[in-house]
mmCIF file of the N, C-alpha and C atoms, coordinates in Angstrom:
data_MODEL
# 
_entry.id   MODEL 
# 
loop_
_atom_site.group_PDB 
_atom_site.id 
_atom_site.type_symbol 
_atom_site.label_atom_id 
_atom_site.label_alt_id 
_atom_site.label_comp_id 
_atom_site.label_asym_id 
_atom_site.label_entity_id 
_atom_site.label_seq_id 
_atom_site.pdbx_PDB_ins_code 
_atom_site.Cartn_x 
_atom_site.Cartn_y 
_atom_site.Cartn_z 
_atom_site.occupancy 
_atom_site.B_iso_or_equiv 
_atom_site.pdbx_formal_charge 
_atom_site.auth_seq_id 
_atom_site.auth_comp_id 
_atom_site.auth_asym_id 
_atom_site.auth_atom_id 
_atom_site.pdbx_PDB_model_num 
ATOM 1   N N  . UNK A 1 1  ? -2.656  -27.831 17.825 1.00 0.00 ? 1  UNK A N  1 
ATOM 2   C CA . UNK A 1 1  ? -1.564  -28.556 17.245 1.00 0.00 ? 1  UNK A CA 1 
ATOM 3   C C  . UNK A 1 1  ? -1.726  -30.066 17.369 1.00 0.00 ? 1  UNK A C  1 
ATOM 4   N N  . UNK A 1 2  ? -2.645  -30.466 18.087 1.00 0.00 ? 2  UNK A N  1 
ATOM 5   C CA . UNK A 1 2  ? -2.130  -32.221 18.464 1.00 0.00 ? 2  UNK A CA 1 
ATOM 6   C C  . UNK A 1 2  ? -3.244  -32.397 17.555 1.00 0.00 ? 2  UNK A C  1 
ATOM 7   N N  . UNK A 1 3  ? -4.369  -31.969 17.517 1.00 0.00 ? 3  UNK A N  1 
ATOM 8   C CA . UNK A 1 3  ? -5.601  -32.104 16.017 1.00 0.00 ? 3  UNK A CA 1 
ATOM 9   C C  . UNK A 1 3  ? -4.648  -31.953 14.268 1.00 0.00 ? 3  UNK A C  1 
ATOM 10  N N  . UNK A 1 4  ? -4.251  -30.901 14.636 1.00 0.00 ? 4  UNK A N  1 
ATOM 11  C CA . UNK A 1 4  ? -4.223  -30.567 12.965 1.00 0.00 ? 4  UNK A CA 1 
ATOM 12  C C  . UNK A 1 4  ? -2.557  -30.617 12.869 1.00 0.00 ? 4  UNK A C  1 
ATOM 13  N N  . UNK A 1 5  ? -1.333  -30.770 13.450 1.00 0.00 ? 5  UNK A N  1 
ATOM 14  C CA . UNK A 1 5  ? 0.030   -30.590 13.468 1.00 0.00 ? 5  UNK A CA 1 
ATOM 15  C C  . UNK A 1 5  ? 0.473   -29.288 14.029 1.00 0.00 ? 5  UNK A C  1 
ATOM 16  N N  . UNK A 1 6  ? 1.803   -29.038 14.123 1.00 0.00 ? 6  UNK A N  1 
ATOM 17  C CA . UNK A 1 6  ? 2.478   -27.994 14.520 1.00 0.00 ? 6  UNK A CA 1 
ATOM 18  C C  . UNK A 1 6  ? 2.886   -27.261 13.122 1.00 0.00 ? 6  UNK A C  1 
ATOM 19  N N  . UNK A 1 7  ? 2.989   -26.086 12.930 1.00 0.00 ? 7  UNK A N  1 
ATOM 20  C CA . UNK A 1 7  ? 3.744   -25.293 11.998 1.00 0.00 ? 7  UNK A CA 1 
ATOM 21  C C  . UNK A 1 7  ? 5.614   -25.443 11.783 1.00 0.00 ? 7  UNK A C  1 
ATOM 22  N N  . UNK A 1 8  ? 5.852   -25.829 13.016 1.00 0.00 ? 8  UNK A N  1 
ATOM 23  C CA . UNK A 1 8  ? 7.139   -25.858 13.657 1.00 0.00 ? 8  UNK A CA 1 
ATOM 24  C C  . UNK A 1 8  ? 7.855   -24.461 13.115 1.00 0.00 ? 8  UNK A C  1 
ATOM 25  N N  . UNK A 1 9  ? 9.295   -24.406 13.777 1.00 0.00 ? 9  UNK A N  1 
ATOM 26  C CA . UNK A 1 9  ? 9.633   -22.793 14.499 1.00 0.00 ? 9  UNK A CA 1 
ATOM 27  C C  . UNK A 1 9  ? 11.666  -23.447 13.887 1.00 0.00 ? 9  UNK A C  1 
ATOM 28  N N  . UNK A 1 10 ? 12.157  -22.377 13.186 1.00 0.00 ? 10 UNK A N  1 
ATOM 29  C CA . UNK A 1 10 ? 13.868  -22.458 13.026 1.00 0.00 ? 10 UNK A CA 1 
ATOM 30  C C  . UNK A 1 10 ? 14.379  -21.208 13.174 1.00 0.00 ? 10 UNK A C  1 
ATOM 31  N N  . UNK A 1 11 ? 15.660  -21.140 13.502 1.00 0.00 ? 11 UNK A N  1 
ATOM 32  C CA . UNK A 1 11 ? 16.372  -20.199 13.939 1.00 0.00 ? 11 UNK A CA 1 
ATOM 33  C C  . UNK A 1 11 ? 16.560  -19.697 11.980 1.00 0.00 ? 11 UNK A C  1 
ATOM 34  N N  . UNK A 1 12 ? 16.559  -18.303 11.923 1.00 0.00 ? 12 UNK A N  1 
ATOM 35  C CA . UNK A 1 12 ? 16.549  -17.780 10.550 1.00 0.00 ? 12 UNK A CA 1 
ATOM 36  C C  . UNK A 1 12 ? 17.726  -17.722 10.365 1.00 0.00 ? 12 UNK A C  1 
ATOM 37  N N  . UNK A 1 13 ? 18.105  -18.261 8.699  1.00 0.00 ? 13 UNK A N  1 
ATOM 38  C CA . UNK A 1 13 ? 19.717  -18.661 8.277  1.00 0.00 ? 13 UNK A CA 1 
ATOM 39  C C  . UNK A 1 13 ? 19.479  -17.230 7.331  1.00 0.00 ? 13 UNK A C  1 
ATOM 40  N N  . UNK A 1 14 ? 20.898  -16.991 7.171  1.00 0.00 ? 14 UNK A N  1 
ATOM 41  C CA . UNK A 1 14 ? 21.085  -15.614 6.232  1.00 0.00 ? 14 UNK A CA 1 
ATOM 42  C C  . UNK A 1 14 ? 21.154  -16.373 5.011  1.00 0.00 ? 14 UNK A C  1 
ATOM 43  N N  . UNK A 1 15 ? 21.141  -17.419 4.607  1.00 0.00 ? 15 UNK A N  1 
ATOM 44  C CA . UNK A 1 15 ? 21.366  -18.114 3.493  1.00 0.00 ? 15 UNK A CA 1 
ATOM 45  C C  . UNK A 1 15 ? 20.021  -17.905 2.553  1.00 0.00 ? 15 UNK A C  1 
ATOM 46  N N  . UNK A 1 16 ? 18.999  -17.710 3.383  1.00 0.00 ? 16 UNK A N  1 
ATOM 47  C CA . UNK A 1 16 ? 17.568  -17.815 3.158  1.00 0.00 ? 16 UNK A CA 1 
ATOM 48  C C  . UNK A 1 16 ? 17.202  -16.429 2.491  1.00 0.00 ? 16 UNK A C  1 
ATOM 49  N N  . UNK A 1 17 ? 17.907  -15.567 2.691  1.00 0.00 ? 17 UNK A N  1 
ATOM 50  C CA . UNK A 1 17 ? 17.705  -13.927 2.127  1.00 0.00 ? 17 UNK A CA 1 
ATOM 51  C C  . UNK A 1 17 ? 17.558  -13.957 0.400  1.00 0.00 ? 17 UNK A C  1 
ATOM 52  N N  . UNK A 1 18 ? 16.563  -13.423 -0.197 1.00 0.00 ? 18 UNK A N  1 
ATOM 53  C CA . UNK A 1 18 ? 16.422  -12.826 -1.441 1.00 0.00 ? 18 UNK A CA 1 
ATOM 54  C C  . UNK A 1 18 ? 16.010  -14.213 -1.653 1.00 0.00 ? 18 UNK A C  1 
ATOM 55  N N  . UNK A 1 19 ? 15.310  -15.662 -1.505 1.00 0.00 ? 19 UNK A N  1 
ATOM 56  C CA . UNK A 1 19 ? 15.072  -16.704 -1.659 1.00 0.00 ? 19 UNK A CA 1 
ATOM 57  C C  . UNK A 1 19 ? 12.816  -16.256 -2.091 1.00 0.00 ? 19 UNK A C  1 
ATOM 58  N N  . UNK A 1 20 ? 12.785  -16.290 -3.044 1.00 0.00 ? 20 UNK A N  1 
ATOM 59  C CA . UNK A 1 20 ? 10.870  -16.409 -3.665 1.00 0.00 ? 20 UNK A CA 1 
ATOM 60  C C  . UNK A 1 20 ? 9.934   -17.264 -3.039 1.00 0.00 ? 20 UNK A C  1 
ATOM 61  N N  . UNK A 1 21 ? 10.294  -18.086 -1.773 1.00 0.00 ? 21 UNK A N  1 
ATOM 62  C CA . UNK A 1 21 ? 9.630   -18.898 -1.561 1.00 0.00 ? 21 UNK A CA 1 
ATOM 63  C C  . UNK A 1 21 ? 8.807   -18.538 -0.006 1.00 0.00 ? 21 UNK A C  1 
ATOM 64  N N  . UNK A 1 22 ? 8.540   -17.475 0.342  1.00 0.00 ? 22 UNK A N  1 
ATOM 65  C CA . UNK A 1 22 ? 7.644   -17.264 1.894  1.00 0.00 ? 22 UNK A CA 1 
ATOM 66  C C  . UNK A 1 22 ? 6.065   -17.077 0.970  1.00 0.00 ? 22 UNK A C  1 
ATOM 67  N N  . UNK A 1 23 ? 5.097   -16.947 2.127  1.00 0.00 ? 23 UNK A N  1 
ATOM 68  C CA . UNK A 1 23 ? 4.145   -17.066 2.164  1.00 0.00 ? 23 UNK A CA 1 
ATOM 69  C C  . UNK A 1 23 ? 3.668   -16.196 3.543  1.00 0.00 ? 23 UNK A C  1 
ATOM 70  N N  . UNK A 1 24 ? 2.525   -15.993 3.134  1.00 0.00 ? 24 UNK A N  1 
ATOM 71  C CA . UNK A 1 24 ? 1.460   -14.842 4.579  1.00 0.00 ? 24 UNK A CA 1 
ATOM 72  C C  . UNK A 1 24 ? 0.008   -15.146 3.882  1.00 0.00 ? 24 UNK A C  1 
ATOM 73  N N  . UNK A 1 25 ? -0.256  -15.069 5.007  1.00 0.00 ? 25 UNK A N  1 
ATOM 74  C CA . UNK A 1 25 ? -1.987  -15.364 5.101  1.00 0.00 ? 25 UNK A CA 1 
ATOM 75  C C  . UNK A 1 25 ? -2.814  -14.491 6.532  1.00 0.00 ? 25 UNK A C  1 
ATOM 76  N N  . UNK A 1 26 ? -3.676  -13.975 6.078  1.00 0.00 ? 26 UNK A N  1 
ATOM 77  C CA . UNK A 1 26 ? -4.321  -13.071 6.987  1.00 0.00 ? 26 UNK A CA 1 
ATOM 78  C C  . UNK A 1 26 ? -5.649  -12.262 6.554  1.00 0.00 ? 26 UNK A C  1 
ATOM 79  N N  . UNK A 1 27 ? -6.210  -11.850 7.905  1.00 0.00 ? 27 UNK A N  1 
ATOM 80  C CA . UNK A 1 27 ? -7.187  -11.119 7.605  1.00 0.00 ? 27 UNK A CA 1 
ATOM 81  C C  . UNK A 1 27 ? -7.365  -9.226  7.153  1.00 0.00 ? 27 UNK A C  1 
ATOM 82  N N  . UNK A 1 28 ? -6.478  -8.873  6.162  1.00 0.00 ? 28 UNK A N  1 
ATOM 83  C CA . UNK A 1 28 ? -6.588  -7.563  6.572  1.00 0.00 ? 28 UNK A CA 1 
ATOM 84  C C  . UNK A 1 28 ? -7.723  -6.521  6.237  1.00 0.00 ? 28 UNK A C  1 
ATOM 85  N N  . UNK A 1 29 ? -7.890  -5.502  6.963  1.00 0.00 ? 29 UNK A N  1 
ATOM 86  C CA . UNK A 1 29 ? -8.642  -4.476  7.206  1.00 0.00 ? 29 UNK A CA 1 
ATOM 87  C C  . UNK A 1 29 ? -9.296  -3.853  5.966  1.00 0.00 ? 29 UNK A C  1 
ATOM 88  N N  . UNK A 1 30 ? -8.320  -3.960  4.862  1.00 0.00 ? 30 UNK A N  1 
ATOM 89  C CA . UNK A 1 30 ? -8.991  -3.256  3.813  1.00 0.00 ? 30 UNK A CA 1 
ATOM 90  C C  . UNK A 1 30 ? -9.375  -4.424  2.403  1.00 0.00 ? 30 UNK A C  1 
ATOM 91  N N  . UNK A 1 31 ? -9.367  -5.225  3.230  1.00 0.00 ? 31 UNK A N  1 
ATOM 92  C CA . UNK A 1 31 ? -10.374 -6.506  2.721  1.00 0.00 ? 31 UNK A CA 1 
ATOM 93  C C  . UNK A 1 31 ? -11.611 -6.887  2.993  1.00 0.00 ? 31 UNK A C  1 
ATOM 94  N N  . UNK A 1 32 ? -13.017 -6.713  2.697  1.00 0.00 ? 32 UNK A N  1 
ATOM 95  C CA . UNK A 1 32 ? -14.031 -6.898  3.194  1.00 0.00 ? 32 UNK A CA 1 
ATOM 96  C C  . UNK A 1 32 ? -14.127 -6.562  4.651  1.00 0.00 ? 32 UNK A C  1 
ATOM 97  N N  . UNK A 1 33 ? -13.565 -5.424  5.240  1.00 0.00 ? 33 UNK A N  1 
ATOM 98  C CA . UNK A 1 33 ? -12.956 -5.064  6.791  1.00 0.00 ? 33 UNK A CA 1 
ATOM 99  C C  . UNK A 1 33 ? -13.106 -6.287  7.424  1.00 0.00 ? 33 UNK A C  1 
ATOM 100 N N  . UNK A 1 34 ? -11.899 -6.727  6.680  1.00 0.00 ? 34 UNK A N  1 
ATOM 101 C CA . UNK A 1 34 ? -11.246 -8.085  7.598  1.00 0.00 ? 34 UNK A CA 1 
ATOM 102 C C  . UNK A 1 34 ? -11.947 -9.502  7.790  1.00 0.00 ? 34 UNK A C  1 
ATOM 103 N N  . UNK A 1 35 ? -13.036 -9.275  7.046  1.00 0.00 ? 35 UNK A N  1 
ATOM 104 C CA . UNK A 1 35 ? -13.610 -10.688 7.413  1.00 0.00 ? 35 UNK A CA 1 
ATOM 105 C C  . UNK A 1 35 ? -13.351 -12.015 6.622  1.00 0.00 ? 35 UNK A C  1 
ATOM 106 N N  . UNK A 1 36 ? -12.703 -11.604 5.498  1.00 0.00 ? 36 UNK A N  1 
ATOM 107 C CA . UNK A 1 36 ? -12.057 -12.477 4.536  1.00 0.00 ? 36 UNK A CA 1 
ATOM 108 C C  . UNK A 1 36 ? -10.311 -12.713 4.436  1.00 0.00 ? 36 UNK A C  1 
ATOM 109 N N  . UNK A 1 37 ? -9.978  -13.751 4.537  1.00 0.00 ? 37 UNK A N  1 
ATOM 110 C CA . UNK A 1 37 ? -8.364  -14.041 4.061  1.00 0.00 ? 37 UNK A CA 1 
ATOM 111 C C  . UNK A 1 37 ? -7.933  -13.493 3.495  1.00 0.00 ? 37 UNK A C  1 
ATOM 112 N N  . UNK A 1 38 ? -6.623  -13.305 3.384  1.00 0.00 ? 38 UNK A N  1 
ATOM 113 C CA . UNK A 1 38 ? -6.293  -12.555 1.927  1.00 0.00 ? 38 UNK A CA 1 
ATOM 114 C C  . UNK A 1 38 ? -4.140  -13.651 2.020  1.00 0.00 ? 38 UNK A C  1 
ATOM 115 N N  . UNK A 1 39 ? -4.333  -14.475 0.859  1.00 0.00 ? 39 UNK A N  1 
ATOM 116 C CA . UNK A 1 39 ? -3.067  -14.760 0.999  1.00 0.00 ? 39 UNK A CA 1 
ATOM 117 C C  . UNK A 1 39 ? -1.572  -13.997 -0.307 1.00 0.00 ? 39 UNK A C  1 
ATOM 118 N N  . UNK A 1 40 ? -0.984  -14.091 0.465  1.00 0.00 ? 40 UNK A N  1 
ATOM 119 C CA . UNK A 1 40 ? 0.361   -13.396 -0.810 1.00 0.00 ? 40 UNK A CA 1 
ATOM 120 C C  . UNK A 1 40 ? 1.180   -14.367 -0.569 1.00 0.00 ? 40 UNK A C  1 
ATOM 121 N N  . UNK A 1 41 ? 1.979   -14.934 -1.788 1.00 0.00 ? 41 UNK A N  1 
ATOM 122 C CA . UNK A 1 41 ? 2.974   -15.617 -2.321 1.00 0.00 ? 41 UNK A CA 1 
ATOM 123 C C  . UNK A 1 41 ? 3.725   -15.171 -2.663 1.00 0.00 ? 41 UNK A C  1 
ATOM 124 N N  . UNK A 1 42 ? 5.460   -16.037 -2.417 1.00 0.00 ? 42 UNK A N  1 
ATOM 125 C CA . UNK A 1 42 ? 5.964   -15.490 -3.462 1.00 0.00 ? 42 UNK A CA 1 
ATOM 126 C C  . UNK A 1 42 ? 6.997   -14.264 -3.606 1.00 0.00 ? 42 UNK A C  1 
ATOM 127 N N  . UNK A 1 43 ? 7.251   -14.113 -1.800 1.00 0.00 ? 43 UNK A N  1 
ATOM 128 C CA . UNK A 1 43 ? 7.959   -12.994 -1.345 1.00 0.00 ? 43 UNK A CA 1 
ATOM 129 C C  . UNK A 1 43 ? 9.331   -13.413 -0.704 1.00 0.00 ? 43 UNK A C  1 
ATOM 130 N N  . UNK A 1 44 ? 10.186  -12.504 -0.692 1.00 0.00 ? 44 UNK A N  1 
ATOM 131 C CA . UNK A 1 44 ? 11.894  -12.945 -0.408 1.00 0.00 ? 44 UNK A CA 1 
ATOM 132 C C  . UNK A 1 44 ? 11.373  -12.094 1.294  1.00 0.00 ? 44 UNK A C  1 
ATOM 133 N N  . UNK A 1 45 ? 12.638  -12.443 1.873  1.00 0.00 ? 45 UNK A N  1 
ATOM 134 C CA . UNK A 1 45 ? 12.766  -11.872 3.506  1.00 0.00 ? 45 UNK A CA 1 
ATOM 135 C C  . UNK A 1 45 ? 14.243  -11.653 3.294  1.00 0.00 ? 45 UNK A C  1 
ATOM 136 N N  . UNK A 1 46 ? 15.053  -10.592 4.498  1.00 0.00 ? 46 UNK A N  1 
ATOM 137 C CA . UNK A 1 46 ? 16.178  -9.921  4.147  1.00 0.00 ? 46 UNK A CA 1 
ATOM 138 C C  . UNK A 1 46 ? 16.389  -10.107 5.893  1.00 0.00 ? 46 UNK A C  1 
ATOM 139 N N  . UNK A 1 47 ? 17.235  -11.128 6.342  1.00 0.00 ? 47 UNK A N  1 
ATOM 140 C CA . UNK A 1 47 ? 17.287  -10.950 7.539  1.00 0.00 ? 47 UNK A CA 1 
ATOM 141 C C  . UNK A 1 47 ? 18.194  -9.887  7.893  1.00 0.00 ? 47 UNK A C  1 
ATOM 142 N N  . UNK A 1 48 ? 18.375  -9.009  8.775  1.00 0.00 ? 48 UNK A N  1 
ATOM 143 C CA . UNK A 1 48 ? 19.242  -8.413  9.935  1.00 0.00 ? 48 UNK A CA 1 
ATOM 144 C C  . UNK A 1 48 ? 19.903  -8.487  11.001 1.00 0.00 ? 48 UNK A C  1 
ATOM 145 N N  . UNK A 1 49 ? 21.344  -9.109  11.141 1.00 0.00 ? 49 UNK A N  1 
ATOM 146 C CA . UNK A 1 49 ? 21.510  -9.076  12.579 1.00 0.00 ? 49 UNK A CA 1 
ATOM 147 C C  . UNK A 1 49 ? 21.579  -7.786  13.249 1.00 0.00 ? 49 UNK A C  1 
ATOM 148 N N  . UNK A 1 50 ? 20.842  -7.492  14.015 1.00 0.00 ? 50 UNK A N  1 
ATOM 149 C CA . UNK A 1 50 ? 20.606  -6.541  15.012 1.00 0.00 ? 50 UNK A CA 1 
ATOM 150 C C  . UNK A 1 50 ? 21.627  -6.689  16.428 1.00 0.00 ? 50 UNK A C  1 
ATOM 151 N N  . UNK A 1 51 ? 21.546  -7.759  16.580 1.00 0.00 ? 51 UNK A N  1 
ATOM 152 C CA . UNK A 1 51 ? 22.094  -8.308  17.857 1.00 0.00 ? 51 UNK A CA 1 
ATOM 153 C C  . UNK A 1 51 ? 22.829  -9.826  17.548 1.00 0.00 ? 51 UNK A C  1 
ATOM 154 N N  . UNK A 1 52 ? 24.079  -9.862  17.015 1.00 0.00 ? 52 UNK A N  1 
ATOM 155 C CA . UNK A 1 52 ? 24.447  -11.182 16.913 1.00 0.00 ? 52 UNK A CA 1 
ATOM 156 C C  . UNK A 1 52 ? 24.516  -12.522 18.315 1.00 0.00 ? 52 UNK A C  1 
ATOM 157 N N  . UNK A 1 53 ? 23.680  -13.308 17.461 1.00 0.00 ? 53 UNK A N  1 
ATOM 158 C CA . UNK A 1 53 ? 23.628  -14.249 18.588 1.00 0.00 ? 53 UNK A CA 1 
ATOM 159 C C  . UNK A 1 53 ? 22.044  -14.631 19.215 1.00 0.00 ? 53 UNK A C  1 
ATOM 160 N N  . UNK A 1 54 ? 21.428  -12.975 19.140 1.00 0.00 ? 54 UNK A N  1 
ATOM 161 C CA . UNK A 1 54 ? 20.387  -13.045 20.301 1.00 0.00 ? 54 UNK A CA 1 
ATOM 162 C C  . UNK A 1 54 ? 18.681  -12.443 19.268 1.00 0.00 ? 54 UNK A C  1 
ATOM 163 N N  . UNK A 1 55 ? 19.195  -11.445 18.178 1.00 0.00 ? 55 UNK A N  1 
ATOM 164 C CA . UNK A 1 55 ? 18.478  -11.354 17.724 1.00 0.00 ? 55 UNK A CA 1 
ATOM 165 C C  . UNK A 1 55 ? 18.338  -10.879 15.885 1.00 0.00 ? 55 UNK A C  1 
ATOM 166 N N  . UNK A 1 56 ? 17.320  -10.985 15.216 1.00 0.00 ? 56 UNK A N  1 
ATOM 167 C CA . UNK A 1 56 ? 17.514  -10.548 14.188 1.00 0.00 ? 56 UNK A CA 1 
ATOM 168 C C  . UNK A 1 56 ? 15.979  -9.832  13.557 1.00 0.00 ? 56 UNK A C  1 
ATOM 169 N N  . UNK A 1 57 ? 16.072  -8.789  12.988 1.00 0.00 ? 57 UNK A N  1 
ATOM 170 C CA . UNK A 1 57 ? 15.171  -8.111  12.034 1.00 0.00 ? 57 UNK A CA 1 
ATOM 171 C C  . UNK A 1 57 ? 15.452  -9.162  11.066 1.00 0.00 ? 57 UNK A C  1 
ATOM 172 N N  . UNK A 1 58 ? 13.470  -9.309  10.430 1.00 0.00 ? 58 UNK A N  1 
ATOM 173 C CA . UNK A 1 58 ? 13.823  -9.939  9.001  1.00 0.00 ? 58 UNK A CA 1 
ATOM 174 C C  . UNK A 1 58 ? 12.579  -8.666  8.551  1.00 0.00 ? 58 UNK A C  1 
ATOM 175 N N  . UNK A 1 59 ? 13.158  -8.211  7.519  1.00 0.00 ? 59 UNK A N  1 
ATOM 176 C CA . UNK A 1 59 ? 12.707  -7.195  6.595  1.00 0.00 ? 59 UNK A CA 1 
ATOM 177 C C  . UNK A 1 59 ? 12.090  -8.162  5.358  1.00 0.00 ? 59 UNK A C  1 
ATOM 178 N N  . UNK A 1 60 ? 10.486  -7.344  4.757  1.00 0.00 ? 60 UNK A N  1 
ATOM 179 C CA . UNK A 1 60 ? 9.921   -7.922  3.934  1.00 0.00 ? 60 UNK A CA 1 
ATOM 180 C C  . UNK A 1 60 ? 9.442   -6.813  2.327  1.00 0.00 ? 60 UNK A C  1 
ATOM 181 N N  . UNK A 1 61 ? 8.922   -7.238  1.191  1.00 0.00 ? 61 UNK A N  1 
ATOM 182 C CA . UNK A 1 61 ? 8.151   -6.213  0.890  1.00 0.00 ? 61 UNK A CA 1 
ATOM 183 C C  . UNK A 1 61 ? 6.944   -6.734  0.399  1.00 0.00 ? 61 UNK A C  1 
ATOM 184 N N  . UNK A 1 62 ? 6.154   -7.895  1.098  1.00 0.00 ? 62 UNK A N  1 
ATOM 185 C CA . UNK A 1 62 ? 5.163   -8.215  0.718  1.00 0.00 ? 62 UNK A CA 1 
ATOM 186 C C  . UNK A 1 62 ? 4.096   -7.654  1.397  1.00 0.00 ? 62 UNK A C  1 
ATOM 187 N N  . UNK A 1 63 ? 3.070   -7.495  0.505  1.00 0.00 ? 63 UNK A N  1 
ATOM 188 C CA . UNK A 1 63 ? 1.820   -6.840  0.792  1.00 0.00 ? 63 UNK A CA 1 
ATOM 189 C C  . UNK A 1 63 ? 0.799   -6.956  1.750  1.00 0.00 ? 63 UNK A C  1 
ATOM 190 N N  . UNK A 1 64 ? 1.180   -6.274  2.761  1.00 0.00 ? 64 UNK A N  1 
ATOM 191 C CA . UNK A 1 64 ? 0.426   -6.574  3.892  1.00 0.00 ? 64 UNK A CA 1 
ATOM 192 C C  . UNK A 1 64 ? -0.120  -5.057  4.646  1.00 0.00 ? 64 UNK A C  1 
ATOM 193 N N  . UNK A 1 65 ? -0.842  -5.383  5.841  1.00 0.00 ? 65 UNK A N  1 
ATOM 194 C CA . UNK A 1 65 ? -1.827  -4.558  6.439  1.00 0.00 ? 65 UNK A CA 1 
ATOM 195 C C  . UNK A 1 65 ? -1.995  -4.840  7.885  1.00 0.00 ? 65 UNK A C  1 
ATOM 196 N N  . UNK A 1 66 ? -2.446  -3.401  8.526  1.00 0.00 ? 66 UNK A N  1 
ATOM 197 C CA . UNK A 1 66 ? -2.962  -4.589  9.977  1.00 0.00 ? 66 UNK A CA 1 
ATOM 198 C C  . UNK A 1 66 ? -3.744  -5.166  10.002 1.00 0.00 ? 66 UNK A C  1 
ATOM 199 N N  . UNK A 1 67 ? -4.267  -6.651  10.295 1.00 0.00 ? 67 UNK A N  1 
ATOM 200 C CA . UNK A 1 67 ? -5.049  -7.525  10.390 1.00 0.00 ? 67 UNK A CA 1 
ATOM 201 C C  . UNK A 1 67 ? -4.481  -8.251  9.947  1.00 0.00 ? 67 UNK A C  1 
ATOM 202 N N  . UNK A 1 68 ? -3.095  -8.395  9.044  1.00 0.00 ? 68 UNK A N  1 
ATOM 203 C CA . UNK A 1 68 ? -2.718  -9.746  8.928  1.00 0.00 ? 68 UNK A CA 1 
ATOM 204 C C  . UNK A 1 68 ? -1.519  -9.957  9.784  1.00 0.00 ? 68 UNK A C  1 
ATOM 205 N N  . UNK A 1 69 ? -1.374  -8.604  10.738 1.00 0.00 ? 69 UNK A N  1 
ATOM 206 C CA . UNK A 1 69 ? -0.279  -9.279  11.790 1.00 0.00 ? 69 UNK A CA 1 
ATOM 207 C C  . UNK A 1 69 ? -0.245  -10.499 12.948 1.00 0.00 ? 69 UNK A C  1 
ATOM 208 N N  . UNK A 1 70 ? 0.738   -11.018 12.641 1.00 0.00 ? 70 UNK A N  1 
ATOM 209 C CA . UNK A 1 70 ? 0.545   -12.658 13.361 1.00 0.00 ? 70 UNK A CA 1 
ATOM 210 C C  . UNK A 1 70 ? 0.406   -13.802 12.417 1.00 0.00 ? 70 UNK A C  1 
ATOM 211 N N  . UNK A 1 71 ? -0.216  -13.598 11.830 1.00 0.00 ? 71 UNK A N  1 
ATOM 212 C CA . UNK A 1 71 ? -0.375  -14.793 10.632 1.00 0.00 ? 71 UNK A CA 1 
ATOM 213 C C  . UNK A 1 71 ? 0.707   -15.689 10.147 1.00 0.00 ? 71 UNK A C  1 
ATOM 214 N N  . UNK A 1 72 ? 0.240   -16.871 10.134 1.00 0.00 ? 72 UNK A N  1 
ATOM 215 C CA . UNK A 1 72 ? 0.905   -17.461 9.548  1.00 0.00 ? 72 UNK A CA 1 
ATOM 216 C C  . UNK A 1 72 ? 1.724   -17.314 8.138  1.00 0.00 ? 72 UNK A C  1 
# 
């Protein structure tokens, strides 16, 4: 982060739900087994309060795999 910047980190607003504008980037498995990126655009998130206050599910339906868990 002190080379290239921080990503920086916000508490998720419900305002933000059904909104076209997230992004994912990652390596997944059934991509050249993983040795290549693979990015998707272009996807809404559906937050959940689970736990008001303390926590929330955000539900997606963009195209992903394991190997791109964590990703930015």
């Amino acid at each position: 982060g002190d080379l290239t910047g921080w990503m920086g980190s916000r508490t998720y607003s419900d305002s933000w739900d059904g909104g076209n504008y997230w992004s994912h980037i990652g390596y997944p498995q059934d991509i050249a087994g993983g040795s290549r990126p693979c990015f998707v655009g272009d996807f809404s998130l559906d937050g959940h309060d689970s736990q008001p206050e303390t926590a929330q599910a955000i539900m997606h339906q963009a195209d992903v795999i394991p190997g791109q868990s964590g990703g930015p």
